[in-house]
C-alpha positions in Angstrom: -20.9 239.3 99.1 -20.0 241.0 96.1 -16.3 240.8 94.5 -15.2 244.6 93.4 -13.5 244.5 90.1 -11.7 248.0 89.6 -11.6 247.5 85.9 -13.6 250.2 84.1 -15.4 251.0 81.4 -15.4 254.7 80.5 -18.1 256.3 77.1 -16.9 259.9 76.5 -17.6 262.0 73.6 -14.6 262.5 71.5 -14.4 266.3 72.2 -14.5 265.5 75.9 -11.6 263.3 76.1 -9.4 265.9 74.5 -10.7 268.3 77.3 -10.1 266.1 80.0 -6.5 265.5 78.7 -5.5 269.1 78.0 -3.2 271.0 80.1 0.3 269.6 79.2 2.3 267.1 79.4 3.0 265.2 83.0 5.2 267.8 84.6 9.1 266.3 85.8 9.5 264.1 89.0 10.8 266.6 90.8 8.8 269.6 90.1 5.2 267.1 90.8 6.5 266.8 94.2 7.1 271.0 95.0 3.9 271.1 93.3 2.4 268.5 95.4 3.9 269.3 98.7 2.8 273.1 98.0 -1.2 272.1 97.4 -0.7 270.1 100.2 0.4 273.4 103.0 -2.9 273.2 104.1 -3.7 269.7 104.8 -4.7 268.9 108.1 -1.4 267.6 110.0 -3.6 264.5 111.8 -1.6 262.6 114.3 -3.4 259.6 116.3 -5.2 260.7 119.5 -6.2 259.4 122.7 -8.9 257.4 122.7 -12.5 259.3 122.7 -15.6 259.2 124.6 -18.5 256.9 123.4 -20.7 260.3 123.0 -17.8 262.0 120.7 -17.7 258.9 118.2 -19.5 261.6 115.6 -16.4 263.8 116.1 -13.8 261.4 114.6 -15.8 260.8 111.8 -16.6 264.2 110.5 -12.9 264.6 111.0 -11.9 261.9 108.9 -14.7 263.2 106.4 -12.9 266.5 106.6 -9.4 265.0 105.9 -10.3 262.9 103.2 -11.9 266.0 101.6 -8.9 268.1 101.9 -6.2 265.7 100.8 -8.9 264.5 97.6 -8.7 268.3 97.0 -5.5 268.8 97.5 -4.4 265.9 95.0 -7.5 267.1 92.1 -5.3 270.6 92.2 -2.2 268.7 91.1 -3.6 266.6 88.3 -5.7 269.2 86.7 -2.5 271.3 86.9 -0.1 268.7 85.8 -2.9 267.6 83.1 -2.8 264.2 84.9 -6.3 263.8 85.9 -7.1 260.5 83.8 -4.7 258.6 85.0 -5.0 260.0 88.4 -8.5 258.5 89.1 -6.7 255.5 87.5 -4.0 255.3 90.2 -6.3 255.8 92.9 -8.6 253.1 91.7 -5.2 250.8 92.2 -4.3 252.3 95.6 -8.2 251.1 96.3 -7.6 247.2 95.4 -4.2 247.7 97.5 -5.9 249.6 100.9 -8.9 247.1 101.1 -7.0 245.0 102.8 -7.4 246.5 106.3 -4.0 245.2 107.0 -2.3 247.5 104.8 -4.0 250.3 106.6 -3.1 249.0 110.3 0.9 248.6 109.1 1.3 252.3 107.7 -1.0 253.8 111.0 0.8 251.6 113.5 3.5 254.4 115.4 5.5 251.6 116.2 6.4 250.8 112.6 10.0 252.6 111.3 9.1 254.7 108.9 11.8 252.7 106.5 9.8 249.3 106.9 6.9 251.8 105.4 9.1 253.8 103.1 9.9 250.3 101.8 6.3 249.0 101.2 5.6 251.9 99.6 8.0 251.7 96.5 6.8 248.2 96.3 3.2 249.6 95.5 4.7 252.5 93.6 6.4 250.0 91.4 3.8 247.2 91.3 0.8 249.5 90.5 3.3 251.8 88.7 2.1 255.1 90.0 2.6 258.0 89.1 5.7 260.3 91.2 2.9 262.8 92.3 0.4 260.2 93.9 3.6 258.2 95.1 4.3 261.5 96.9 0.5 262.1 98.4 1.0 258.8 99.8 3.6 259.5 101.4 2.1 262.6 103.1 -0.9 260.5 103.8 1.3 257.6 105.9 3.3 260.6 107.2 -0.1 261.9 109.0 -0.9 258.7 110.2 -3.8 258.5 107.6 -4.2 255.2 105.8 -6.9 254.3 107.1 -9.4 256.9 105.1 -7.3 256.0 102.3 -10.5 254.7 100.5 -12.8 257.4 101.8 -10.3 259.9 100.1 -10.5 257.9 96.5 -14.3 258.0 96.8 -13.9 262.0 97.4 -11.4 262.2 94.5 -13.8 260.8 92.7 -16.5 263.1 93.4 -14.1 266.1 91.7 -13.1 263.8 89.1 -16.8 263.2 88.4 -17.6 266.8 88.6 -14.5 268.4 86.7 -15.4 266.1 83.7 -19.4 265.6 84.2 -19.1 262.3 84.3 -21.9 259.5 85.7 -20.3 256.5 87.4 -22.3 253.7 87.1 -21.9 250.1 89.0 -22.7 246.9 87.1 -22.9 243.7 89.1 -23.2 240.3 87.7 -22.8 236.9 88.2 -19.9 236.7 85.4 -17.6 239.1 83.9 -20.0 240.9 81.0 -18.6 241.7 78.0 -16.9 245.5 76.7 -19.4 245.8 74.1 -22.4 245.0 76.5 -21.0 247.5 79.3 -20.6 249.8 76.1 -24.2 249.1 75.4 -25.0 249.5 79.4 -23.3 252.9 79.4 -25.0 254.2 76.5 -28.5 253.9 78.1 -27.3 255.7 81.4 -25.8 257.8 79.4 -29.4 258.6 77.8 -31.3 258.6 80.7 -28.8 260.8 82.9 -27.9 263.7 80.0 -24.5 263.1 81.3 -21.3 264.0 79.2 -19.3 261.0 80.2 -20.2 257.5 82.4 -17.8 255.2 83.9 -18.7 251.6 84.6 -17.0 249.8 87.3 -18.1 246.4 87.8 -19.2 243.8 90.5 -19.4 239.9 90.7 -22.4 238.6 93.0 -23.6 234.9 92.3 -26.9 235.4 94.2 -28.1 237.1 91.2 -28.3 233.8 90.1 -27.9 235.5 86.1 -27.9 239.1 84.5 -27.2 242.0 86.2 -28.1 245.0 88.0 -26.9 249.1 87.3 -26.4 251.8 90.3 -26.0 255.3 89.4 -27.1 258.5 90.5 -25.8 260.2 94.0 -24.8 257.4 95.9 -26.1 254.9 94.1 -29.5 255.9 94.5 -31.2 254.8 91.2 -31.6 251.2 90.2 -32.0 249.0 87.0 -32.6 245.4 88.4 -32.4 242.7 85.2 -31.1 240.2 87.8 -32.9 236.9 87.7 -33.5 236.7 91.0 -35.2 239.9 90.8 -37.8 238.0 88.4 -38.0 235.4 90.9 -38.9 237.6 93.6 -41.7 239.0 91.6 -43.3 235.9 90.8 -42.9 234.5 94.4 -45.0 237.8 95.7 -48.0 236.7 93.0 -48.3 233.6 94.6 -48.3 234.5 98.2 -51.9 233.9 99.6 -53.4 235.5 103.0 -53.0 233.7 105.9 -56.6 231.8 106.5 -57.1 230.5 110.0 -58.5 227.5 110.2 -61.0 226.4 112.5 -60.7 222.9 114.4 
């Protein structure tokens, strides 16, 4: 199983970064959260419901699709207008290490919690992953509405406008050990190339069954492969030496 490092590596013209980082200064504490709270009006209030039938299991999933949509919207709106959107998809990669523990989820969902006990864990992730006060603040509206769980499905969305907003390729790099800047540099240059995009992000994975180098994802979903993996080479010369089956007579 692969190990998800959120470390990443991002290429971006010069001209692009200046773009991206336009807009201001962070805006106060105070003023984040009115601006937060006000992009946030139209967020689906989602409480927990009664249990549904086996044939309506499509339902809650579109409507968790739906949510995570909205409140990766909702949050987008802020950073561009704060000019915050770098280290936006920054903090959410953090809140992403912190929710994939499922237990995280299940405390800030669970009704029975007081919301102090929550209130509590959240400042402890504020401060540990120093967040900024406006994603601090869409947290909070997020464990308010019962919706931790999707908590990952709404970084993934986030990252779909980040990626859009800035034209920006994420690529995924998985190897057996930690490469090198310069050779994720080298990796985001050829995706780069072949994709004519303006930025790529690398984000990389650890899987020993490679057994050595590495493979790249990109493209919707991950759709597009470059397997250098060794046990990719294996595979290939296993197939040349696979023989029909010959019956034998007795």
């Amino acid at each position: 199983m692969a190990a998800l490092r959120l470390a990443s590596f991002t290429l971006r013209p010069a001209a692009a970064a200046a773009s991206a980082s336009s807009g201001g200064t962070p805006a106060a504490s105070g003023s984040v959260s009115v601006s937060f709270a006000r992009a946030a009006r139209g967020l689906p209030s989602l409480r927990l419901a009664p249990p549904r039938r086996r044939g309506d299991l499509a339902r809650p999933r579109a409507a968790a699709e739906a949510a995570a949509e909205s409140y990766a919207s909702a949050l987008s709106e802020v950073a561009v207008e704060n000019g915050t959107l770098e280290q936006t998809v920054s903090d959410l990669e953090k809140l992403e290490k912190v929710f994939a523990d499922e237990a995280v989820a299940e405390f800030f969902d669970n009704p029975t919690v007081p919301r102090e006990e929550k209130a509590e864990l959240i400042d402890e992730i504020a401060r540990s992953s120093e967040l900024q006060p406006h994603v601090v603040n869409f947290l909070n509206v997020v464990v308010d509405n019962f919706r931790a769980a999707i908590v990952p499905q709404i970084v993934a969305e986030f990252e779909n406008v980040y990626n859009s907003l800035t034209g920006t390729e994420v690529a995924t790099v998985t190897s057996v050990v930690q490469l090198e800047s310069q050779d994720l540099a080298q990796i985001a240059q050829h995706v780069q190339k072949m994709t004519g995009a303006q930025n790529v992000r690398i984000k990389t994975q650890l899987d020993p069954e490679l057994i050595a180098g590495f493979t790249v994802q990109y493209g919707r979903d991950g759709s597009s492969l470059i397997d250098m993996s060794v046990r990719k080479q294996i595979e290939e010369i296993a197939s040349e030496f696979e023989l029909p089956a010959v019956p034998l007579e007795v």
